[in-house]
C-alpha positions, 0 to 999 in steps of 0.5 A: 927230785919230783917230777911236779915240784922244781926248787931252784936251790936244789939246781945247777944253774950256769947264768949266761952273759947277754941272753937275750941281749937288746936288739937297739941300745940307747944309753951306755953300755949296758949287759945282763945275765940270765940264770933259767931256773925252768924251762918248758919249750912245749908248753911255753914256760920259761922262769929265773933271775935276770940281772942287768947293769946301767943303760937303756935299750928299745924293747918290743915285747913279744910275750908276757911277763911277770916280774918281781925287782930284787934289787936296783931300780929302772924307768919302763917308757911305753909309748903313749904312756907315762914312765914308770919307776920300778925299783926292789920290793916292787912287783909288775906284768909286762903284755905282748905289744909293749913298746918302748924304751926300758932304763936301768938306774941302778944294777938291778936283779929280778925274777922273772915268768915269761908265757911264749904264745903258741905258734 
């Protein structure tokens, strides 16, 4: 493996049920499963596939986001603004401060880059 170049398929990944799990669920029951394909603490980095079942859950973002939706489809509510369906094929970015409510329709399955701010 090079030390500057990491592919996923070439990796031993265990996903682990309910990482992060939703501090306030508002609808059914619903879980996740998170497969980290990279991870650099000291410099903030995180990426992988993230899957999650039907509900909805309060999020409070604390980082940035960039997500591409595989399979499946959701509704993101932040406050102030109008909902957004997001379903396969789609591609979005997440900010620090978003607020809201995220509701998955259909068992859905992305691949995600999380930045963590310093500090």
């Amino acid at each position: 493996m090079n030390k500057n170049l990491t592919v996923f398929r070439e990796l031993d990944i265990q996903p682990v049920l309910d990482l992060p799990f939703f501090e306030e669920v508002l609808e059914g029951t619903p879980h996740t499963l998170t497969s980290k394909y990279y991870h650099d603490e000291k410099q903030g980095r995180i990426c992988g596939e993230w899957q999650a079942s039907i509900g909805a859950w309060r999020i409070a973002y604390k980082v940035w986001e960039f997500c591409h939706v595989l399979s499946g489809r959701c509704v993101i509510e932040l406050e102030g603004c109008a909902p957004v369906t997001l379903a396969a094929g789609d591609t979005f970015i997440i900010e620090p401060g978003a607020k809201g409510k995220w509701t998955v329709l259909e068992d859905m399955k992305k691949n995600f880059v999380i930045l963590v701010p310093a500090g």
